[in-house]
PQR file of N, CA, C, O and H, with PARSE charges and radii, in Angstrom:
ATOM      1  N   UNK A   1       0.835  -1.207   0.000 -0.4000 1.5000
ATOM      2  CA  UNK A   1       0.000   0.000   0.000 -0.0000 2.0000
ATOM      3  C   UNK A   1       0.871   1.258   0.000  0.5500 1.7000
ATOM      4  O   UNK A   1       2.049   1.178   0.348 -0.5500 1.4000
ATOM      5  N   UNK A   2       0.282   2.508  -0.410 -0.4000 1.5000
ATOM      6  CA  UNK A   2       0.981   3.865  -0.616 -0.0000 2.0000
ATOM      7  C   UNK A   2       1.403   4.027   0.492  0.5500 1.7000
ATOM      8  O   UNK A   2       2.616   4.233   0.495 -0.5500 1.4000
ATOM      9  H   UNK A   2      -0.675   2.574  -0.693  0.4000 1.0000
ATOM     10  N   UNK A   3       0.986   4.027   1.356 -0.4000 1.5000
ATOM     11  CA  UNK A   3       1.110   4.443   3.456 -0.0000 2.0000
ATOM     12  C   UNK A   3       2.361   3.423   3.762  0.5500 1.7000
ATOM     13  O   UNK A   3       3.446   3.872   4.129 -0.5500 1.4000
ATOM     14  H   UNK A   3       0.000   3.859   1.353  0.4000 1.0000
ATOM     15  N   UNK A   4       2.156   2.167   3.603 -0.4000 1.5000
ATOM     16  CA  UNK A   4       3.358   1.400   3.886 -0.0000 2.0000
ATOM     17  C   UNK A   4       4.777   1.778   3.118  0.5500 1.7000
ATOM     18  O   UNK A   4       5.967   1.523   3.305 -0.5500 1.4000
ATOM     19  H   UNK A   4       1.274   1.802   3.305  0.4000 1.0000
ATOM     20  N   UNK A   5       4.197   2.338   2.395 -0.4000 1.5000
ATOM     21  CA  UNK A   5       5.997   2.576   1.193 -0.0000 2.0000
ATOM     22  C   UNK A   5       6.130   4.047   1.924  0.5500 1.7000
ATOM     23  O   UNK A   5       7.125   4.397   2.559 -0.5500 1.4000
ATOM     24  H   UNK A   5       3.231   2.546   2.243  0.4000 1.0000
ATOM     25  N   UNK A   6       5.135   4.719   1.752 -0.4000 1.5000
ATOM     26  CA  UNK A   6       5.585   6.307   2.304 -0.0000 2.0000
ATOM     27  C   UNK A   6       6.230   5.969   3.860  0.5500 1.7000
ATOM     28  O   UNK A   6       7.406   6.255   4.086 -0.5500 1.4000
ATOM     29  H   UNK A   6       4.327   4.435   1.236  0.4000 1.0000
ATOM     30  N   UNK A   7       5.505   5.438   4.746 -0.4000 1.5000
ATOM     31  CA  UNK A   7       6.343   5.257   6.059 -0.0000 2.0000
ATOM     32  C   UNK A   7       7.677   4.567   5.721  0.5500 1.7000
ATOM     33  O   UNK A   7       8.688   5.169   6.083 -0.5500 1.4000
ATOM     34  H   UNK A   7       4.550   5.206   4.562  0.4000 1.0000
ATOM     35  N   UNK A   8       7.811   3.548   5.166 -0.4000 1.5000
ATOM     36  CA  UNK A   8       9.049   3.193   4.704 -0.0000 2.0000
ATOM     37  C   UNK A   8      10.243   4.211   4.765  0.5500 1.7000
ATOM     38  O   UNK A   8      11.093   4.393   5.637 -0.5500 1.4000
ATOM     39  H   UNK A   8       6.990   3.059   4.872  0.4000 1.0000
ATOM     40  N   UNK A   9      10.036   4.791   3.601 -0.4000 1.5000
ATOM     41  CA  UNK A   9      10.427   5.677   2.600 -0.0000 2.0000
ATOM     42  C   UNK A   9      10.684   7.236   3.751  0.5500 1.7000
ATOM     43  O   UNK A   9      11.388   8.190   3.419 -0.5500 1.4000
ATOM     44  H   UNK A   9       9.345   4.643   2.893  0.4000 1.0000
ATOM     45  N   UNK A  10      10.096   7.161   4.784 -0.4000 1.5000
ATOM     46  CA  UNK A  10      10.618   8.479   5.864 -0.0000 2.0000
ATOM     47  C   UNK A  10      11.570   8.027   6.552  0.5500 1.7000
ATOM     48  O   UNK A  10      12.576   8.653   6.888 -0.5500 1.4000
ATOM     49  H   UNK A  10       9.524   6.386   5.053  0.4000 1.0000
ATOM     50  N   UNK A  11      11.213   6.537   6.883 -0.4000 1.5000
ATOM     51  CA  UNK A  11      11.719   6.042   7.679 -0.0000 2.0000
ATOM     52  C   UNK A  11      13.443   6.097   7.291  0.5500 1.7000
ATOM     53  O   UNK A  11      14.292   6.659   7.982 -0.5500 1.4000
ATOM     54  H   UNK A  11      10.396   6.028   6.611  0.4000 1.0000
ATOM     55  N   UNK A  12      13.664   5.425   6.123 -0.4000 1.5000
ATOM     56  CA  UNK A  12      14.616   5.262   5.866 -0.0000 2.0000
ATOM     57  C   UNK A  12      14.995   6.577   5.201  0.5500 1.7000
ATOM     58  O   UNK A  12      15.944   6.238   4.493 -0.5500 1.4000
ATOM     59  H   UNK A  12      12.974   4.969   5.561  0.4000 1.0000
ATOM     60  N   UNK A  13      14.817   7.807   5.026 -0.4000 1.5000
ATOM     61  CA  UNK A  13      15.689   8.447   5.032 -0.0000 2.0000
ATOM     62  C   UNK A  13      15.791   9.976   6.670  0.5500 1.7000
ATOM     63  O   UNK A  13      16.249  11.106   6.840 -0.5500 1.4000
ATOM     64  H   UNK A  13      14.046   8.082   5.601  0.4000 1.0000
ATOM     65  N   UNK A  14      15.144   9.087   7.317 -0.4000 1.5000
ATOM     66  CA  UNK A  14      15.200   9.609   8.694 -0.0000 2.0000
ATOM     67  C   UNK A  14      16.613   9.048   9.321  0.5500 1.7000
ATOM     68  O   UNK A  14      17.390   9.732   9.987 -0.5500 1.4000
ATOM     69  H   UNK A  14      14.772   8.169   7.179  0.4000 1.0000
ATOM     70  N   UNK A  15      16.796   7.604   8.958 -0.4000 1.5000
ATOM     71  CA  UNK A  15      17.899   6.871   9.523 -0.0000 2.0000
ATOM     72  C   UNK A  15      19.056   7.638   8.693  0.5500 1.7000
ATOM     73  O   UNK A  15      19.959   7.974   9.460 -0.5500 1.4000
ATOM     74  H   UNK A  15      16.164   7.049   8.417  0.4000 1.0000
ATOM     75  N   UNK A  16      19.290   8.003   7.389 -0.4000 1.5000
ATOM     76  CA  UNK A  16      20.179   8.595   6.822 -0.0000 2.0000
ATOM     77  C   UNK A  16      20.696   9.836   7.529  0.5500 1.7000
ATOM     78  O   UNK A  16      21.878  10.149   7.675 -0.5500 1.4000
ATOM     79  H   UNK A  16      18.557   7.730   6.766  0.4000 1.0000
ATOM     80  N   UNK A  17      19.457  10.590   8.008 -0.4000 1.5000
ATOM     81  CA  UNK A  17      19.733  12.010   8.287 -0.0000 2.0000
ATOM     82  C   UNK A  17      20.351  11.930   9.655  0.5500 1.7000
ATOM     83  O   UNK A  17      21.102  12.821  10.051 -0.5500 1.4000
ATOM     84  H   UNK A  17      18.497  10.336   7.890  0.4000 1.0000
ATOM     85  N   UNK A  18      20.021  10.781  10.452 -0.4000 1.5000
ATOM     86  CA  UNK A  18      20.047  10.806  11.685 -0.0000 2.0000
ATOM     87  C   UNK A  18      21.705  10.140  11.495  0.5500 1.7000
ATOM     88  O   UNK A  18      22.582  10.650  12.192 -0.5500 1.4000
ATOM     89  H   UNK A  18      19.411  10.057  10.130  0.4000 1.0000
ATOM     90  N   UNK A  19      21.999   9.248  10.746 -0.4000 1.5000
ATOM     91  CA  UNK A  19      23.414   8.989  10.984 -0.0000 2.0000
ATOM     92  C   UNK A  19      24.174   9.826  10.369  0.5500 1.7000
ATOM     93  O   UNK A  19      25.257   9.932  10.945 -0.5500 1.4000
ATOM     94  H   UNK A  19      21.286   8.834  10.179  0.4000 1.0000
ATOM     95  N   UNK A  20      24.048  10.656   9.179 -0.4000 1.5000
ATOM     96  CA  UNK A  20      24.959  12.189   8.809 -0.0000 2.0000
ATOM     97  C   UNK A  20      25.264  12.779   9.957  0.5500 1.7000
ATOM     98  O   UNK A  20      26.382  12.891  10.460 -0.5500 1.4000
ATOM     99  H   UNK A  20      23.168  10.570   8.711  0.4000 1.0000
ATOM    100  N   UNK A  21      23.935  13.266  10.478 -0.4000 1.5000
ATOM    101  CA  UNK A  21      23.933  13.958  12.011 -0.0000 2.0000
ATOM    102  C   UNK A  21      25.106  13.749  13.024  0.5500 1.7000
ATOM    103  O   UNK A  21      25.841  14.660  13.404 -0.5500 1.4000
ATOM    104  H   UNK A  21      23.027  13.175  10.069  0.4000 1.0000
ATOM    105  N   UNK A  22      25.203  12.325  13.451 -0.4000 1.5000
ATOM    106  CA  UNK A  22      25.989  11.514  14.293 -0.0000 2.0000
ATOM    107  C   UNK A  22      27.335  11.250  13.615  0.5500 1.7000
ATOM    108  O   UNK A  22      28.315  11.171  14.356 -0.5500 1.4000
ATOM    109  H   UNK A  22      24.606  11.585  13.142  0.4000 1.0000
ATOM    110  N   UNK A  23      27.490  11.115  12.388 -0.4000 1.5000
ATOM    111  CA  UNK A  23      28.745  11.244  11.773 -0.0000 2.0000
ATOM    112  C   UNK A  23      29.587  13.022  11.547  0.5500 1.7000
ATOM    113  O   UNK A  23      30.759  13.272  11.266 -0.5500 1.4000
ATOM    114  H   UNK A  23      26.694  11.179  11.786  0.4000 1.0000
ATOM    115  N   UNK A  24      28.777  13.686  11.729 -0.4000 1.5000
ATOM    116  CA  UNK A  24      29.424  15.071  11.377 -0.0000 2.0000
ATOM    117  C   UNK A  24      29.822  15.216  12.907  0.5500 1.7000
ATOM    118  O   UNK A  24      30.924  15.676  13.206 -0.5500 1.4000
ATOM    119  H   UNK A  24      27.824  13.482  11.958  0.4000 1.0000
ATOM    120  N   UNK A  25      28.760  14.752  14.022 -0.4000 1.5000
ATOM    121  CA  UNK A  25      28.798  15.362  15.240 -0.0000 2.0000
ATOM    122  C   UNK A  25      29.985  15.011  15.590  0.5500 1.7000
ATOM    123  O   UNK A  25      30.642  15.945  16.051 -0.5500 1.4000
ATOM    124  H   UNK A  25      27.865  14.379  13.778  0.4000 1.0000
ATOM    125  N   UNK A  26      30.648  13.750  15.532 -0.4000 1.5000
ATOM    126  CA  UNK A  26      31.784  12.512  15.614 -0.0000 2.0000
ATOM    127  C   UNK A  26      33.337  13.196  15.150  0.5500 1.7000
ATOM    128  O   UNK A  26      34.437  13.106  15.696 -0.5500 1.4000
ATOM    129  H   UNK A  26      30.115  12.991  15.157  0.4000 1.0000
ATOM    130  N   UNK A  27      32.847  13.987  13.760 -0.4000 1.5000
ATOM    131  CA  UNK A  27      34.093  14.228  13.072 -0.0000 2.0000
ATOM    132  C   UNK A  27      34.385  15.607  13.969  0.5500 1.7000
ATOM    133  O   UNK A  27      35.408  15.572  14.653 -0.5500 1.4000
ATOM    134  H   UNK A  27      31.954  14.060  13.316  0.4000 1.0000
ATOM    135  N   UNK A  28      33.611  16.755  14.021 -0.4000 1.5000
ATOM    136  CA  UNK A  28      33.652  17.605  15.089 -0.0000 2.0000
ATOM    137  C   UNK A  28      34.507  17.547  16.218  0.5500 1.7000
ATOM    138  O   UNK A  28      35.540  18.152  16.504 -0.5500 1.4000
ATOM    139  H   UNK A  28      32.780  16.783  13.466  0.4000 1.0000
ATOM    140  N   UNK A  29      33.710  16.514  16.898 -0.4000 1.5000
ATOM    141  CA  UNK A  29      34.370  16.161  18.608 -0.0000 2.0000
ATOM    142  C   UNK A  29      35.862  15.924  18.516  0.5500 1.7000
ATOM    143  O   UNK A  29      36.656  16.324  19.367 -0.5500 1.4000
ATOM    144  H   UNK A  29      32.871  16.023  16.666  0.4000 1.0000
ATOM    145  N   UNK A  30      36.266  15.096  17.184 -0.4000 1.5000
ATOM    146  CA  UNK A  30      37.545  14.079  17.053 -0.0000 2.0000
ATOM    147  C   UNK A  30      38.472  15.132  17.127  0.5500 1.7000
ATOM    148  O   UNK A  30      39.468  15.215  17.845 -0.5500 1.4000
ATOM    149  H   UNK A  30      35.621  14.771  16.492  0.4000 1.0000
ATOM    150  N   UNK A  31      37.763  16.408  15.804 -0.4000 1.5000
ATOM    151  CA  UNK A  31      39.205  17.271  14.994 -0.0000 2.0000
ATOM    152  C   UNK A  31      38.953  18.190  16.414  0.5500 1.7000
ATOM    153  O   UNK A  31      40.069  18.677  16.601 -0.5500 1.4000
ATOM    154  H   UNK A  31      36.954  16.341  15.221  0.4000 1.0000
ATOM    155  N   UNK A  32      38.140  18.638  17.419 -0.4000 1.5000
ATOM    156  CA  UNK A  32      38.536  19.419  18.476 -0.0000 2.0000
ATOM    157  C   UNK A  32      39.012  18.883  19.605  0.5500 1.7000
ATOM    158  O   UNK A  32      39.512  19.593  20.478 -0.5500 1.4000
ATOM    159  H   UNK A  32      37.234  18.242  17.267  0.4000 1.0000
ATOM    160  N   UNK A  33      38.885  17.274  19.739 -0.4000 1.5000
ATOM    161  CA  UNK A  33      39.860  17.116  20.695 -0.0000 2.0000
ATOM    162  C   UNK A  33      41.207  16.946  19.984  0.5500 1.7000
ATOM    163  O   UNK A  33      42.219  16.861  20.679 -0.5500 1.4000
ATOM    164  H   UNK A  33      38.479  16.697  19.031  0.4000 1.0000
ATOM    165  N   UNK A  34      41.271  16.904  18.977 -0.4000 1.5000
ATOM    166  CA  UNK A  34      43.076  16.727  18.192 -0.0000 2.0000
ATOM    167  C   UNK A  34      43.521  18.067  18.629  0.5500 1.7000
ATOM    168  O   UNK A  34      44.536  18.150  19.321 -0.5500 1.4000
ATOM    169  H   UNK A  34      40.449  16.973  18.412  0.4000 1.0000
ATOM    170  N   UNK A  35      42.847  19.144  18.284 -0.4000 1.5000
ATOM    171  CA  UNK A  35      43.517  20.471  18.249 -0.0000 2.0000
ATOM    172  C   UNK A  35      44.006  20.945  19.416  0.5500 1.7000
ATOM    173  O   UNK A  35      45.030  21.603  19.601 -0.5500 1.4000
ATOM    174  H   UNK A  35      42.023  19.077  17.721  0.4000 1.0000
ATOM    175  N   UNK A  36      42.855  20.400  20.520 -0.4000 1.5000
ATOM    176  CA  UNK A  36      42.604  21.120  21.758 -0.0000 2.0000
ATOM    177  C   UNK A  36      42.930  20.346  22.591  0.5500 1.7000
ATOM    178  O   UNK A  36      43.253  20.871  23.657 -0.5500 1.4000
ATOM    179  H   UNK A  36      42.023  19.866  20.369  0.4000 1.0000
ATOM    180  N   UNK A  37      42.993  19.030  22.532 -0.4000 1.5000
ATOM    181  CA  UNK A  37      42.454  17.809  23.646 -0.0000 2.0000
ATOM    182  C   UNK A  37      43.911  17.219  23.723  0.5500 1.7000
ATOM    183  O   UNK A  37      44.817  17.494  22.936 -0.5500 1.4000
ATOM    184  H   UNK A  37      42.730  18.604  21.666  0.4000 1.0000
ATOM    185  N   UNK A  38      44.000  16.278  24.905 -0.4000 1.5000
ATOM    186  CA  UNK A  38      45.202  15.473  25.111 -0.0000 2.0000
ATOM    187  C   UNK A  38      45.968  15.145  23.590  0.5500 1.7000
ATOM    188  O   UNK A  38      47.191  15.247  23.500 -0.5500 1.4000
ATOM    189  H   UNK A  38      43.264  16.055  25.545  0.4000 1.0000
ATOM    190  N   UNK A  39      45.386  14.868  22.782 -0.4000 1.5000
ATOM    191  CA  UNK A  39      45.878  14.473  21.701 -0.0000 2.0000
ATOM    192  C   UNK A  39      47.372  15.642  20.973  0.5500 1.7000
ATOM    193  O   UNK A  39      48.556  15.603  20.639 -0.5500 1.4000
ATOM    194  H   UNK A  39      44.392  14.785  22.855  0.4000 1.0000
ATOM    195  N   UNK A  40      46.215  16.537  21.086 -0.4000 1.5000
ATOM    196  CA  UNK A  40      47.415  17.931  20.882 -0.0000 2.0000
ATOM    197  C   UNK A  40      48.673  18.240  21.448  0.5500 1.7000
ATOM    198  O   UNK A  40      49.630  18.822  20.938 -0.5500 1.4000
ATOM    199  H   UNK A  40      45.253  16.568  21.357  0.4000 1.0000
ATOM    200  N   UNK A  41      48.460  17.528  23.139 -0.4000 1.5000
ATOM    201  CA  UNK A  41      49.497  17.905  23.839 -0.0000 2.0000
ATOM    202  C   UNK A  41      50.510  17.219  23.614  0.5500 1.7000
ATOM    203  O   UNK A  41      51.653  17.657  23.747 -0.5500 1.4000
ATOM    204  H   UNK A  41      47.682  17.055  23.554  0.4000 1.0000
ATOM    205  N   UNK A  42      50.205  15.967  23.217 -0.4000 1.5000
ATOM    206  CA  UNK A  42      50.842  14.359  23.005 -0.0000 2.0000
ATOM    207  C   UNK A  42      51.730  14.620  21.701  0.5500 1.7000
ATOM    208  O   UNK A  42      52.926  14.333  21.670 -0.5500 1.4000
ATOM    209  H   UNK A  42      49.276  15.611  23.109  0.4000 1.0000
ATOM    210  N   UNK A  43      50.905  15.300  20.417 -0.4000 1.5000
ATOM    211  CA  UNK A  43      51.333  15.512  19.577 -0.0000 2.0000
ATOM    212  C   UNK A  43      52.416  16.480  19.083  0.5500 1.7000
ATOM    213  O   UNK A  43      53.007  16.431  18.004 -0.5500 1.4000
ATOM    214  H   UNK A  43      49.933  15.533  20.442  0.4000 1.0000
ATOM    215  N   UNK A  44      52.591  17.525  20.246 -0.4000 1.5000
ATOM    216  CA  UNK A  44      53.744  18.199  20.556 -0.0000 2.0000
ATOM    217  C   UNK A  44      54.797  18.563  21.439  0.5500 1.7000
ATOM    218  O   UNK A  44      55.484  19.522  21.793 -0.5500 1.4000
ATOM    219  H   UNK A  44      52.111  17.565  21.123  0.4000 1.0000
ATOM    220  N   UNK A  45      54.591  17.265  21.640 -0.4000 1.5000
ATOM    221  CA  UNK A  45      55.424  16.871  22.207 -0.0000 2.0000
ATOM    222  C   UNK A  45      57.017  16.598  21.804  0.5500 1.7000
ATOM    223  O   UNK A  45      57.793  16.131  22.638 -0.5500 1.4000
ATOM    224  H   UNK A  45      54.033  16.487  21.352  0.4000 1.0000
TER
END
């Protein structure tokens, strides 16, 4: 039915948006703890 494909069809690009989301949030956290975070300190060490 149309309703079953349309819920589908949010669904799965709800999961897309929601893991971009969680992947940008991820890359964020990583490159500011490199810059900022123990990593930095380690790294110039």
């Amino acid at each position: 039915t149309p309703t079953t494909s349309s819920k589908a069809l949010i669904i799965v690009v709800a999961t897309c948006v929601a893991a971009f989301l969680v992947a940008s949030v991820t890359i964020v956290v990583a490159l500011t703890l490199a810059y900022t975070g123990p990593l930095a300190t380690s790294t110039h060490d």
